[in-house]
N, C-alpha and C positions, 0 to 999 in steps of 0.2 A: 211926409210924402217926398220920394226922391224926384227931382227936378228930371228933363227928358235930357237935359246937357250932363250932370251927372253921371245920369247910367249911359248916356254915348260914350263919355271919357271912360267909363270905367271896360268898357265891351274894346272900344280899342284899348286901351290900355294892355287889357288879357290879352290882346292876341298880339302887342305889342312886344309882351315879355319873354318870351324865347331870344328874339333879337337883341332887347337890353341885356339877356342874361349871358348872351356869348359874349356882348361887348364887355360887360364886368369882369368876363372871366380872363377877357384880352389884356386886361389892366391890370389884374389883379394875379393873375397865375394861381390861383386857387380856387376849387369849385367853395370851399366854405366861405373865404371871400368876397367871391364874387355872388353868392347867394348873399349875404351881409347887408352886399352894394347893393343889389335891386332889390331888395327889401326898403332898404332907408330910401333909393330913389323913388318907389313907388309909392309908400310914406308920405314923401315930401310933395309928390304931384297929386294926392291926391288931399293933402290938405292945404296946400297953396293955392291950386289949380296951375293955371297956362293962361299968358297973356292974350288974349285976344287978338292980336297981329300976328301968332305966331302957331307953326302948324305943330302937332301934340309930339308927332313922333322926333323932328328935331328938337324943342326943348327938352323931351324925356332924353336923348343920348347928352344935350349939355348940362341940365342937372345930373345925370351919371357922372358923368367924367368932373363937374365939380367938388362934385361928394365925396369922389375920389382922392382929388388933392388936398380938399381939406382936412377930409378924415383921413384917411386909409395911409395917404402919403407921408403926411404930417408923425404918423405914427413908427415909421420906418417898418411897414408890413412887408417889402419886399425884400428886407433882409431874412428875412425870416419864414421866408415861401418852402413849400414841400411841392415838388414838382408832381404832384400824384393827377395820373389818368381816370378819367373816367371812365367804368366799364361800357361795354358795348352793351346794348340793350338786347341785339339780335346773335345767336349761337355763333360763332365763329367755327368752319371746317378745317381750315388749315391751320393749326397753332402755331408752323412757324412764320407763316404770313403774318398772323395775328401778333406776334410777336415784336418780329421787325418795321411793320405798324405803328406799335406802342413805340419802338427807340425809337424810331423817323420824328414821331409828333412829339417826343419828351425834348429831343434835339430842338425841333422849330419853337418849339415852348420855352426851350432856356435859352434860344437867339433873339426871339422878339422880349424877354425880358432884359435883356442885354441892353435894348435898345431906349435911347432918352425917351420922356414919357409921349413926348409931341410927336415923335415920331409912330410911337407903338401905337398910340392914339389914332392916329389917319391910316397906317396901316391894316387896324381891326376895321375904320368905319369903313374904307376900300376894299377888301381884300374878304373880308368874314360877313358885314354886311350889305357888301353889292352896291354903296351909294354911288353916287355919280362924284367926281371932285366938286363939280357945283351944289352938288347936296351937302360934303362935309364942307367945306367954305360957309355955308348957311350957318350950318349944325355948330360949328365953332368960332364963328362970328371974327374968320381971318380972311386974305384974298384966295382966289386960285390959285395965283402963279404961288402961292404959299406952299400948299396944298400940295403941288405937283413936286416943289423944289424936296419937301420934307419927306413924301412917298418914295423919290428918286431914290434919299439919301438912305431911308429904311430899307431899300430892298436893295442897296447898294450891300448896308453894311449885313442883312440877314444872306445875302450871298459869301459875305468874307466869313461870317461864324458859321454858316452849313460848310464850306467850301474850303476851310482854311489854307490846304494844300495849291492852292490856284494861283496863278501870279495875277495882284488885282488889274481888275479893267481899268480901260482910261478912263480919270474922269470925265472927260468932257466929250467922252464919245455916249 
């Protein structure tokens, strides 16, 4: 008989994995990759569990992101990435919209791969999951002023690779 803590974790967990799943995919540049990652991170939280001090859905993105480095990275997976899109689920009417679409997001795709992993890292929990800085600071157990500094530098440097032609901004503006 399954325990009522059990199936809570398992009910969020489910409706947790869309969100791990884009994170994986932010780290990983590959949809099979990143399928891989929430597979093994799912895996592991549900035969670990989650500390009791600690809410599910932050440990579920810091076990992501460590499964990450240990496996994934450790492997040199992102030398070896295929930058492939996801299809659209819904008809697309304008193919050349649809198009230039797909370059737009294959470019932002090969600029946040671009970027150190710390950085791609708080850019995906900001930017793709909507955290607040004080939620990744939790989720990655660093300060804000971290947080903020590293976000800065990511969208610094994700403006110089979409942007190349642009004379850079100042830093310290």
């Amino acid at each position: 008989m399954k325990t009522d803590t059990s199936i809570a974790m398992k009910q969020e967990l489910t409706q947790l994995a869309p969100a791990l799943r884009r994170f994986a995919y932010s780290l990983t540049g590959s949809a099979a990759d990143a399928d891989d990652l929430l597979q093994n991170t799912l895996e592991r939280l549900l035969s670990r569990g989650v500390p009791e001090d600690i809410e599910l859905a932050k440990w579920a993105f810091r076990v992501c992101r460590n499964i990450w480095i240990d496996e994934y990275r450790a492997r040199k997976v992102r030398q070896h990435l295929n930058y492939a899109i996801e299809e659209s689920e819904e008809p697309v009417a304008d193919g050349a919209q649809a198009i230039e679409d797909q370059i737009a997001l294959t470019e932002v795709d090969a600029a946040m791969q671009q970027l150190p992993d710390d950085q791609r890292t708080i850019i995906s929990l900001v930017a793709l999951e909507g955290m607040s800085y004080k939620e990744v600071a939790d989720t990655l157990s660093i300060p804000t002023g971290t947080v903020m500094s590293r976000l800065a530098r990511a969208r610094i440097a994700l403006s110089r690779f979409l942007n190349p032609e642009q004379p850079p901004a100042a830093e310290g503006a």
